[in-house]
N, C-alpha and C positions, 0 to 999 in steps of 0.2 A: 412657612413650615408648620405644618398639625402635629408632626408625633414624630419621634425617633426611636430607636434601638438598635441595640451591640448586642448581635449573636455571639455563637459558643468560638468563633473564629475570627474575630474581632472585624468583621466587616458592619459597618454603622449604617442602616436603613433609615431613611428618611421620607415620612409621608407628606408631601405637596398639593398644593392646588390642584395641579399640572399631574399626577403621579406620581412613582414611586420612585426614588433613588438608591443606589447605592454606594456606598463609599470606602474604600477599601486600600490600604498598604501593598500591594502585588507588587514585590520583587521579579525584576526578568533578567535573568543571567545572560550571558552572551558567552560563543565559546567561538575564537577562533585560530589562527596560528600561535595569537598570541599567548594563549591559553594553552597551546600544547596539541592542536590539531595539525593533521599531515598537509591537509590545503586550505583555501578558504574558497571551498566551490561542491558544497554539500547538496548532493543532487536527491538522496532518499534517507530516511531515520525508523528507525524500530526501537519500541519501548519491550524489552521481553520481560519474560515471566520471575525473573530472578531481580529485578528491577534494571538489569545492566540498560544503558542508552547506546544500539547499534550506528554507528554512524558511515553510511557512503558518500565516503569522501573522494571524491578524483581517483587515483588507483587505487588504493587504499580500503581495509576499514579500522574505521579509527573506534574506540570499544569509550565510553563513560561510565566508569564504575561509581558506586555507591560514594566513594571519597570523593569524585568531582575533577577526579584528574584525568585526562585524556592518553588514550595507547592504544601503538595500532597492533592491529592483529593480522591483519591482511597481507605482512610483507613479500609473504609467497604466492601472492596473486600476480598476476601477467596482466595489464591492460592501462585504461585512459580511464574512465567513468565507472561507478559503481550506479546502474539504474535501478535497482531495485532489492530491496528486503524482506524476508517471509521469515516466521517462527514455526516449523509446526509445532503438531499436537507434543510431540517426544522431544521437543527439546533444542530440533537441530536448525542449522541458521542455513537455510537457502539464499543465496546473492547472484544476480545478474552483473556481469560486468562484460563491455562492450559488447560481442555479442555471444555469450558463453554463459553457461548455468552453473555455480559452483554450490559442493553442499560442503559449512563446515562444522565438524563435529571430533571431538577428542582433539582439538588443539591441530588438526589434518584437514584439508580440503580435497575434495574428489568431485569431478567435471561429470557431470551430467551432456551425455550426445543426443541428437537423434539415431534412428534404428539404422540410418546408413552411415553412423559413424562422424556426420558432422554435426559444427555448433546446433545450438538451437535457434541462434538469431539474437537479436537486441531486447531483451525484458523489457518490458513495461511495465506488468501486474502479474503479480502472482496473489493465488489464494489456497486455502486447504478444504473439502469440501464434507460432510458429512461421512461420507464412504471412506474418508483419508485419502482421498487422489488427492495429487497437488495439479493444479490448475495454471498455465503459463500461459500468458499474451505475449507476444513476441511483434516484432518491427520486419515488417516484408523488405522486399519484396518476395515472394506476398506474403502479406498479414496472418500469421496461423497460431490458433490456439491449442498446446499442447497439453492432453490427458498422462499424467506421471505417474507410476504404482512402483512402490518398491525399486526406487530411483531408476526406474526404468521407463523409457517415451513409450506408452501403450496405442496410443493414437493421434493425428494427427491433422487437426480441420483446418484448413487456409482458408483464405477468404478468392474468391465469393461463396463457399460450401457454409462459411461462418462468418456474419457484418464485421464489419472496421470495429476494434473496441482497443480503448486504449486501458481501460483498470476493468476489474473485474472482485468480485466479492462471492464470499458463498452463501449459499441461501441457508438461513436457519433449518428449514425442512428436507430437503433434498435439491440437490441442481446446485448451478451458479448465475449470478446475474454478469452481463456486461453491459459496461459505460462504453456506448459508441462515439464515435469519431465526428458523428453528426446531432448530438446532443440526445440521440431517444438510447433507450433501454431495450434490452434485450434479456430471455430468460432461458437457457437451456435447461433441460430435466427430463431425464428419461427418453434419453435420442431426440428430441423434438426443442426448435428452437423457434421464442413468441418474440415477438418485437413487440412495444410497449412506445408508442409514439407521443413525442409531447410539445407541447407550443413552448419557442424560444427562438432567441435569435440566430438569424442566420450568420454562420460560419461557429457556433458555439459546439463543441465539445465536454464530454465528460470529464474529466481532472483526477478526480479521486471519488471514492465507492463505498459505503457503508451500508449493509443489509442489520436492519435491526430485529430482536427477537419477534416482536409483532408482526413483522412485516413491509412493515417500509425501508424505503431506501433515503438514504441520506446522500448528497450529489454534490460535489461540485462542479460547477460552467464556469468556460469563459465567462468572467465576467462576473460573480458572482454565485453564491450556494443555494441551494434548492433542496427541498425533501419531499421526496415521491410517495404516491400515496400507496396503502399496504393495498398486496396483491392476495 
């Protein structure tokens, strides 16, 4: 050991032969039935803006307020899984459950269609994009990503019109990125869609999707995380 120090948050740096350590107290909470959740089969989480902890829980959503006690909120939801969670810009909690779009807002939820009046299919990714579209990955057959404006389906890309993607992010500038199915990237903006090809293992997919202010993307594969370089 050469040197040590305790920063402002009491984590202890230690300078080595070897490099540099850290050493640190990090508490890790656990929450599950026994704590006051509806199941123990957490499939997606959202951290919103007010600090609350969204949780999709099996049919349910289960809410983690500031006190650390768990409640659901979802009772009047209909289904088996909760796959997915969005916050937009104003506030309101977008939820995928089985294969249905729900928005909740003022303590009410109201079902998002397609323009013929059916579900939208099984969520996967949703995002919000520059414009305020809300952005929908959906589970085929077939695979299609929904364009949303003023809770309404405006358009409509299935696949093969649109790759296999299973999460999706918006791009800081304009457009959205999607994580394919096959581990590359893809960029839609302005009607036009780029694929972004990249070395990795075969059978690897995208997992989850982070467009950072710079430009880069943050990924995770099968298998391990990756960060894509800025476009």
């Amino acid at each position: 050991m050469l040197e040590f120090h305790e920063d402002r948050e009491g984590n202890l740096w230690v300078a080595t032969a070897k490099g540099l350590d850290c050493f640190r107290d990090l508490r890790v909470s656990s929450f599950s039935t026994h704590e006051g959740l509806s199941a123990d089969a957490v499939d997606s989480v959202l951290a919103s803006r007010d600090g609350t902890i969204w949780i999709g829980n099996a049919s349910k959503l289960d809410v983690l307020g500031p006190g650390g006690m768990p409640s659901q909120a979802g009772n009047a939801l209909q289904g088996h899984q909760v796959t997915s969670i969005l916050e937009d810009r104003i506030g309101r909690l977008w939820a995928g459950i089985d294969n249905t779009l729900t928005i909740y807002q003022g303590r009410r939820f109201r079902q998002i269609k397609r323009q013929d009046g059916s579900p939208v299919g099984v969520v996967t990714g949703m995002t919000e994009d520059s414009e305020n579209n809300i952005w929908v990955e959906t589970m085929g057959p077939p695979w299609t990503l929904l364009r949303i404006q003023d809770q309404k389906v405006r358009e409509t890309f299935p696949a093969p019109q649109m790759p296999l993607a299973r999460k999706i992010a918006a791009d800081p500038q304009s457009g959205i990125w999607l994580g394919l199915l096959n581990g590359d990237l893809a960029r839609y903006r302005s009607g036009k869609t780029e694929i972004f090809p990249y070395t990795h293992h075969p059978g690897s997919r995208v997992n989850e999707l982070i467009a950072a202010s710079d430009g880069s993307i943050l990924g995770t594969l099968t298998g391990g995380a990756t960060t894509f370089p800025a476009m």
